[in-house]
Phi, psi and omega in degrees: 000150193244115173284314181302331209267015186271001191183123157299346185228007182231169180265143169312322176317328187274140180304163212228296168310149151241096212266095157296105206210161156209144175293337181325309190293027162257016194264015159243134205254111205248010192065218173187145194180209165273118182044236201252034183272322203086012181261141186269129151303313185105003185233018172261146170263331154253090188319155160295122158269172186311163177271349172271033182263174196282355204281339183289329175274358149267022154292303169328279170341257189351281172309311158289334146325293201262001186253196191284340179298325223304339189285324166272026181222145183231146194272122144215161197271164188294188194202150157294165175268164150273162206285315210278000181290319205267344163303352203263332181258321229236152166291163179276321212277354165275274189334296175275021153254014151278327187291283171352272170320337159257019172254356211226330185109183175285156203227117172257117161304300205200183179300124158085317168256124184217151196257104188243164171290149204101315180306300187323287182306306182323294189309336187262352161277340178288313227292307224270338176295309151001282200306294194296347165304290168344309182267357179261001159268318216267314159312338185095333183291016173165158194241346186227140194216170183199153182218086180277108185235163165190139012291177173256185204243331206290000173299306201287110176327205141247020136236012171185165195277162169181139162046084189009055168239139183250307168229128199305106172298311186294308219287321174335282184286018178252349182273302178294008171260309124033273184279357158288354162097048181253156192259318204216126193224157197235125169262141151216136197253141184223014157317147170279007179240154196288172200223067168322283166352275210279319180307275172329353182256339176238020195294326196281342193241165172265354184306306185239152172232114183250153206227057185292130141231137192197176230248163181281092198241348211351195209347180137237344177151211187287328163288314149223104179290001178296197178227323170089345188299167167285351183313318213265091211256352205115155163200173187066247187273337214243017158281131190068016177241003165238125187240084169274132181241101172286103170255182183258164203292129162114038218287316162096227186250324199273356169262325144322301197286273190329320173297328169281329204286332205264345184230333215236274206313325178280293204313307188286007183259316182270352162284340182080078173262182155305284179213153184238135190269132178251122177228099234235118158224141207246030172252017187256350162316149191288012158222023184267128170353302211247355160210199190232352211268012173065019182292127208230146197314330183286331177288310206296004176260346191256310171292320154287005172278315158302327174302318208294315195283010180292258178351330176252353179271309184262331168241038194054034195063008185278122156248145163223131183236117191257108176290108190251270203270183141156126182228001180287112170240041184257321198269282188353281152333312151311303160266017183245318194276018187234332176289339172300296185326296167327307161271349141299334149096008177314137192255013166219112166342078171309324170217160199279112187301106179335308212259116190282092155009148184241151171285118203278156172228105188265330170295323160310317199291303172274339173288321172319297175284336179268352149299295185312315170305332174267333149333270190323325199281315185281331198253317169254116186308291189296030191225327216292002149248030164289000000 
């Protein structure tokens, strides 16, 4: 491996990554049931565990500790948020039916999300590890910071739970940039589900420009009445600054790769941001329970090498890179480590994808984004000469 190529500005020697974790987050406990319901038929003999369990983040943990990135990340540990913290993205009256609700025992919030004892103090160590990643860019003290959290967040509304989130993290800490007086911040999400949350929380302003690719899945129910479309643009001051790119299911790396050169790079060039939020998820694999997109450890390396460099071009290098889904669990882990690869600029593959690819169809796929790339053009005024 060529060590010069992992930073332009630090000596190899130096830790690079600022990995935010507590072990605590493994103590919320999603259960077992048919997938992700929590229902016993009664005529099955083994049940699922939830696909949100603690066993996929330790892997995470794990492979970066023990894997070959481990020489470039330096550790420190979370903190819970204050309550009075969680107002700034979130409602009074959603905080206190979560406070509620965690007095009461367990609780399913929504399809799929439940609130158990213990799940309160996690969500608010995810919340506050989120924020303190945040501040340690912002403070100056890293340009590059990660927030390995659970539960995840990008769901959670500012008045309600969804898809297993309880309280949004990223938006949190997009708020506490906010209010250090940063002007202008770019989220981009590579969850395989739309990152509803964090949209709705910012659909009104122009401050952040959010940005989800995610398998074409829309509405799921009551909890998320978004769609994910391209329609969904934004409104008031914050029209044309929510940006969905809805890909079809099997979509893979090279339609991910063609979708950042033609939509997600001219965007983020003409907005300037500040800081840019990575809001990462590894259920976008070509094997995860829980998505289609075929994504394979050569893509998520190749997208954090275009994330990085977004990032050194346009913010002075501040990244936050924010964990959310990947429930496959061995690969998941496998691919959070080729997406590190990536944004650390390793100039060689550290570890070999375990696993044999499945063939991708790239074509439907690019006719998708080159529809949207003329959508935009026709639809958003900072977009029409991209």
């Amino acid at each position: 491996m060529d060590r010069d190529n992992l930073s332009p500005s630090q000596p190899a020697e130096l830790a690079l990554l600022h990995v935010f974790w507590h072990e605590s987050m493994l103590d919320h406990d999603t259960g077992f049931g048919v997938f992700d319901t929590g229902f016993d038929p009664g005529f099955l003999e083994v049940l699922d565990k939830h696909p949100e369990n603690a066993d996929r983040v330790r892997n995470m943990v794990s492979i970066l500790r023990k894997g070959p990135i481990s020489r470039f990340l330096t550790w420190h540990s979370g903190r819970p948020a204050h309550v009075a913290e969680l107002l700034s993205f979130h409602s009074r009256e959603y905080i206190d039916y979560l406070v509620q609700a965690n007095a009461r025992g367990s609780t399913e919030l929504c399809a799929g999300t439940f609130l158990n004892p213990g799940s309160w103090g996690v969500a608010l160590l995810a919340a506050g590890s989120t924020m303190s990643a945040m501040d340690h860019i912002l403070s100056g003290q890293a340009n590059l910071a990660y927030a390995l959290v659970r539960p995840p967040g990008h769901h959670a509304q500012p008045t309600r739970a969804d898809g297993y989130c309880f309280l949004n993290n990223a938006g949190l800490a997009i708020k506490l940039a906010l209010n250090a007086n940063i002007k202008r911040v770019v989220t981009i999400d590579i969850d395989v589900h739309y990152g509803n949350g964090t949209a709705e929380g910012f659909y009104d302003t122009n401050d952040v420009l959010t940005i989800s690719l995610h398998m074409n899945h829309g509405s799921w129910g009551p909890s998320h009445p978004q769609s994910g479309s391209i329609e969904e643009l934004g409104e008031g001051n914050g029209y044309g600054y929510n940006l969905n790119i809805p890909l079809p299911n099997g979509s893979g790396d090279e339609s991910y790769q063609y979708a950042f050169d033609e939509l997600v790079v001219p965007a983020v060039r003409q907005y300037q941001p500040e800081i840019i939020v990575f809001i990462i998820g590894q259920d976008s694999s070509m094997f995860d329970p829980n998505g289609r997109q075929c994504l394979s450890m050569d893509g998520y390396r190749k997208i954090g090498r275009l994330v990085r460099a977004m990032a050194e071009e346009h913010s002075k290098g501040r990244l936050l890179i924010v964990q959310e889904g990947g429930y496959h669990i061995t690969y998941s882990a496998y691919c959070l480590h080729a997406t590190i690869e990536g944004v650390l600029k390793v100039s060689e593959p550290l570890l070999e994808d375990p696993i044999a690819g499945y063939p991708e169809e790239s074509g439907l796929a690019c006719e998708v984004v080159n529809a949207i790339k003329r959508y935009w053009r026709e639809t958003i005024p900072f977009l029409k000469d991209i």
